[in-house]
KEBADREN-495090 format. One record per residue (C-alpha): residue number from 1; x, y, z; residue in three letters. Coordinates in steps of 0.25 Angstrom, whole numbers, plus 5000, padded with zeros to 4 digits. Layout:
(node NUM (X Y Z) "Ala")
...
//
This chain:
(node 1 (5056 5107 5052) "Unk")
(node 2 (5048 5097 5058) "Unk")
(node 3 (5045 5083 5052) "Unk")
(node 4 (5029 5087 5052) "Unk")
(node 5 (5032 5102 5046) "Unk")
(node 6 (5040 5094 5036) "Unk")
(node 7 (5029 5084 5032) "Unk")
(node 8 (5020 5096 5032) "Unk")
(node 9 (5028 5105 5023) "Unk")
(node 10 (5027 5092 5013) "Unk")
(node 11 (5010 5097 5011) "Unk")
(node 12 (5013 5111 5005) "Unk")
(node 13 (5023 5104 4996) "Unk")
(node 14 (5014 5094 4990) "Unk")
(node 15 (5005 5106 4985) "Unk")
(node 16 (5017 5114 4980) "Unk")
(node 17 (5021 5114 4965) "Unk")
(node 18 (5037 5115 4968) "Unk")
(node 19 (5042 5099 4968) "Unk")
(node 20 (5055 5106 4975) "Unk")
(node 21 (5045 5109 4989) "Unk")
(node 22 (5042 5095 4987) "Unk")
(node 23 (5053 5089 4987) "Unk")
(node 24 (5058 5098 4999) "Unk")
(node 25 (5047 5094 5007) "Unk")
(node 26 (5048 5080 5004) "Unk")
(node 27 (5063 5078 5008) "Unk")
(node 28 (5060 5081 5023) "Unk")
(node 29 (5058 5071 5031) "Unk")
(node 30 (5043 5076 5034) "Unk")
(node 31 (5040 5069 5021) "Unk")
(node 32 (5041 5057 5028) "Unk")
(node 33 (5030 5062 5039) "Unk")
(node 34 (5021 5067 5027) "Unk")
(node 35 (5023 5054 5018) "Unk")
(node 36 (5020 5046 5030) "Unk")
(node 37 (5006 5053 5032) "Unk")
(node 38 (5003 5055 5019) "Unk")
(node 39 (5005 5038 5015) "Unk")
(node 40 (4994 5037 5026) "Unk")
(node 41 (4984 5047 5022) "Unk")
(node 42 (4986 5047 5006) "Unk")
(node 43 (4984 5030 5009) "Unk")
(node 44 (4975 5031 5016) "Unk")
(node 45 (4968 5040 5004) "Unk")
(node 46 (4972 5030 4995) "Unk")
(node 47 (4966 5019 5002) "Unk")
(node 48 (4953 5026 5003) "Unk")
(node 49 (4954 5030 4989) "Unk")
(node 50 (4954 5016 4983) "Unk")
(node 51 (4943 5014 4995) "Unk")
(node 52 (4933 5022 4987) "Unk")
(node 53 (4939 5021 4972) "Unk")
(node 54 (4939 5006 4970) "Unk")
(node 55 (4943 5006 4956) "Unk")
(node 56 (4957 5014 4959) "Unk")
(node 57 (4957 5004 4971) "Unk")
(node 58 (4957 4991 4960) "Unk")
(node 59 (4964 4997 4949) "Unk")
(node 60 (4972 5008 4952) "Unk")
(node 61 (4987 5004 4956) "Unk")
(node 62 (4985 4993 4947) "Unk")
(node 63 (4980 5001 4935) "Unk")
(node 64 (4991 5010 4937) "Unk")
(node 65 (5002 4998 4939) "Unk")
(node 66 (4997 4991 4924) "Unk")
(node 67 (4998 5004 4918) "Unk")
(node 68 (5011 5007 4920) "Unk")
(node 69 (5013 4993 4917) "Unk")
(node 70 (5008 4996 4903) "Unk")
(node 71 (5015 5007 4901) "Unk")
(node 72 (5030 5001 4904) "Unk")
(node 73 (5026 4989 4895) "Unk")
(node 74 (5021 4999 4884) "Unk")
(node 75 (5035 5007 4884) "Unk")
(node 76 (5045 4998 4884) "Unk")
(node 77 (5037 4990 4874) "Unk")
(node 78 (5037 5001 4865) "Unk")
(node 79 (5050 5006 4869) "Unk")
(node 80 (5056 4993 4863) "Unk")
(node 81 (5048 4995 4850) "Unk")
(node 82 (5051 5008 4849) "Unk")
(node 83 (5066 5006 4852) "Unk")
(node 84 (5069 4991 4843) "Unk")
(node 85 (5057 4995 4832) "Unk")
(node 86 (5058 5013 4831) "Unk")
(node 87 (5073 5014 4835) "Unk")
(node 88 (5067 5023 4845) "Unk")
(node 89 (5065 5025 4860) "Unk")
(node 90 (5058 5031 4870) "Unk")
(node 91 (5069 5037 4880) "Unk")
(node 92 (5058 5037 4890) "Unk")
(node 93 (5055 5020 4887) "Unk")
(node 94 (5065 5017 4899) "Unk")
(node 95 (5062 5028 4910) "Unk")
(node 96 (5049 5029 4911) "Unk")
(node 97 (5043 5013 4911) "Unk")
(node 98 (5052 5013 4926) "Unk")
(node 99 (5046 5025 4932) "Unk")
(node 100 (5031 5017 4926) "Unk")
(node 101 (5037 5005 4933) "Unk")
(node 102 (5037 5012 4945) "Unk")
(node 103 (5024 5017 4945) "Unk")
(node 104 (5018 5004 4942) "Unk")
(node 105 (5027 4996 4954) "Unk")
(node 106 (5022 5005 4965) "Unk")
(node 107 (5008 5006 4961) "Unk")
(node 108 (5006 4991 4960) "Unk")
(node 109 (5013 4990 4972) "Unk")
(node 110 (5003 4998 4978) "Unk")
(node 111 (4993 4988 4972) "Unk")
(node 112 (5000 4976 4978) "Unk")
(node 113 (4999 4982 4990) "Unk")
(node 114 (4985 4982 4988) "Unk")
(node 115 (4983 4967 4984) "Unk")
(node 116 (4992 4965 4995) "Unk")
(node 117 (5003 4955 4987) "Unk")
(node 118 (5015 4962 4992) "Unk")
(node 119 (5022 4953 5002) "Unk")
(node 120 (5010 4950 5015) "Unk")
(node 121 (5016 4936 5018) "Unk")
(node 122 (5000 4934 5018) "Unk")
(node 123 (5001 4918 5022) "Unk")
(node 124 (5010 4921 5033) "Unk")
(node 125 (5001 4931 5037) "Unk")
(node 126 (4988 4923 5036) "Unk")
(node 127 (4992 4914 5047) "Unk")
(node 128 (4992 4925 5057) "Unk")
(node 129 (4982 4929 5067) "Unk")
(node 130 (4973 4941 5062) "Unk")
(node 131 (4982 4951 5071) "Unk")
(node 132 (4995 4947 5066) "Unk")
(node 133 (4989 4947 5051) "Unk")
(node 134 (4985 4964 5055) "Unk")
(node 135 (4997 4967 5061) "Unk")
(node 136 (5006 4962 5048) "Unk")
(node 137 (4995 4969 5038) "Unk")
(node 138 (4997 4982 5047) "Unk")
(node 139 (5013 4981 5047) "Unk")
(node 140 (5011 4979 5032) "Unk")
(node 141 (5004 4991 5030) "Unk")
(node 142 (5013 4999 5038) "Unk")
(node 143 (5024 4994 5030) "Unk")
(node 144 (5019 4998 5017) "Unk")
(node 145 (5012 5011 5022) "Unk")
(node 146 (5028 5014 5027) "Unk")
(node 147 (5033 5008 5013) "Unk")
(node 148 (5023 5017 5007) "Unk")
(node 149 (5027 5029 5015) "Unk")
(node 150 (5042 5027 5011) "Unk")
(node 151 (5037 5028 4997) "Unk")
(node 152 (5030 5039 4996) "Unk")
(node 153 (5039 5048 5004) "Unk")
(node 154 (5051 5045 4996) "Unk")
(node 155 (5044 5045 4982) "Unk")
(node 156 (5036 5058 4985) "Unk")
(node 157 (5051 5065 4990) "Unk")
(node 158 (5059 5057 4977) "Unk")
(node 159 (5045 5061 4967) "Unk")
(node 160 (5048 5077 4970) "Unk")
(node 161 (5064 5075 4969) "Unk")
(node 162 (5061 5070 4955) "Unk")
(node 163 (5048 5082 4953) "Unk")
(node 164 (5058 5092 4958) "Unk")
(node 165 (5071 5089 4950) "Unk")
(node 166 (5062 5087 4937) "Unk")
(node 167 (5064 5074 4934) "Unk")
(node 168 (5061 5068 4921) "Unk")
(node 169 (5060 5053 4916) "Unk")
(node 170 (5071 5049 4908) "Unk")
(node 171 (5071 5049 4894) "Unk")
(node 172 (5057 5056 4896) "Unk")
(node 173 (5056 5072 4894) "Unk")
(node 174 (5042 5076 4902) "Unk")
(node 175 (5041 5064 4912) "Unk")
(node 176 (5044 5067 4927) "Unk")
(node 177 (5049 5058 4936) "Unk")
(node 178 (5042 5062 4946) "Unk")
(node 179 (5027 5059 4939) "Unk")
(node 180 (5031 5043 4942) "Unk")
(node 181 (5038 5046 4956) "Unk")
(node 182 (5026 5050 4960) "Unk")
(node 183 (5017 5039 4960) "Unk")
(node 184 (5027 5031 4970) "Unk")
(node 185 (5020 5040 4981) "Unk")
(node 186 (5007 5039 4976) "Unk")
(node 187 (5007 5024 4972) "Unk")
(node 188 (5014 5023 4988) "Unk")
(node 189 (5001 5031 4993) "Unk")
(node 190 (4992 5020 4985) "Unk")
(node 191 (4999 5010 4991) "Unk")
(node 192 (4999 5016 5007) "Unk")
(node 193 (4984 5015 5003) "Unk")
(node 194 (4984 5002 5000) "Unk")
(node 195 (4991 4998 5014) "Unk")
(node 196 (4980 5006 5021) "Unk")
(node 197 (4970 4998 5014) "Unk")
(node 198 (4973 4986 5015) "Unk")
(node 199 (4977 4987 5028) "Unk")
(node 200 (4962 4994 5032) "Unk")
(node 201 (4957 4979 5024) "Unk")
(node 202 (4966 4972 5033) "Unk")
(node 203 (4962 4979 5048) "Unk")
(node 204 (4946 4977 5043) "Unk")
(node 205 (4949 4961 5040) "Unk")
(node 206 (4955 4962 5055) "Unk")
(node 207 (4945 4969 5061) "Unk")
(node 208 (4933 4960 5054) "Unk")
(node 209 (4941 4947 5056) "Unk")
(node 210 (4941 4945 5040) "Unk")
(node 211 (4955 4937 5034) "Unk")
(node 212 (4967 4949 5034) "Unk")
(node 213 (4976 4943 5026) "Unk")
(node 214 (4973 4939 5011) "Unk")
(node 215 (4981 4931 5002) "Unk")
(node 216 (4986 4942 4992) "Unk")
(node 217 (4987 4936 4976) "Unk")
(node 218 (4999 4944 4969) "Unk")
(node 219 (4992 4951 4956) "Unk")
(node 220 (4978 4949 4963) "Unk")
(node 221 (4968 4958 4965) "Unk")
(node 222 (4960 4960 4978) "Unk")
//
């Protein structure tokens, strides 16, 4: 079978309720063409959804980052009361706050790549000619668009290992894994739509002659 049959066979299962046809599909290396396509198109979407919903835009990957925040802090706090003050614990107090963790990293990530406070050697960069300033900003977008690519094929392939082996959280009885696997790829698709906007923002500032590169403020807001 082809490389494109393969990515297209991925389509049909997507829509199927059997996690087994998706993890089959998924393990061929068509996955790789598909996931390629799809991080382009799906952030591209993504870009021109926080285009047109600007609150989501502002507060979205944020909101969802202090959330899960809250809810770790609120755990293990009351896991420790429980455990020093009941004698009792939760079994689920020290499985679950990780998978939150992880939810929270890769969507603030995505946010960072928003504000742009990632590593962008901004003051080295200012000193270059406007040409030199949009050919670094274009090799940093490809690099994170192929970062993000990476991410959401091999999270999207480990998500329906873990959906189709009936994985279950630790300690929990009716929480599967796969619910926090799968907002890797999402968050990932968030974030490939990030890349494409800021980088949309950076070929306009070239085009019109307007400053391209910004001093970033880590915890700032743009």
């Amino acid at each position: 079978m082809s490389l494109i049959s393969e990515a297209v066979a991925i389509v049909p299962a997507l829509f199927s309720g059997s996690s087994w046809e998706k993890r089959s599909a998924f393990d061929t290396d068509g996955m790789w063409l598909f996931c390629f396509v799809a991080t382009l198109v799906c952030g591209y979407l993504a870009h021109l959804f926080y285009k047109f919903v600007p609150f989501c835009e502002k507060h979205l990957e944020r909101g969802l980052s202090v959330t899960m925040y809250l809810i770790i802090a609120g755990i293990i706090c009351w896991g420790v009361i429980d455990r020093f003050v009941f004698s009792h614990q939760w079994s689920g107090s020290t499985t679950v706050p990780p998978f939150l963790f992880m939810v929270m990293a890769w969507f603030a990530c995505s946010y960072n790549v928003k504000l742009r406070t990632h590593l962008s050697f901004s003051e080295f960069r200012s000193k270059m000619r406007p040409v030199g300033q949009m050919a670094t900003l274009t090799l940093d977008a490809a690099l994170w668009l192929g970062f993000c690519w990476i991410a959401i094929t091999t999270s999207l392939r480990f998500t329906a290992l873990s959906a189709d082996n009936f994985q279950l959280v630790d300690g929990v009885d009716d929480v599967m894994k796969w619910w926090f696997y799968l907002t890797v790829p999402i968050a990932f698709t968030l974030m490939s739509g990030r890349v494409i906007g800021n980088w949309l923002e950076d070929w306009n500032n070239f085009r019109s002659g307007t400053p391209i590169i910004k001093q970033a403020v880590i915890g700032g807001d743009v």
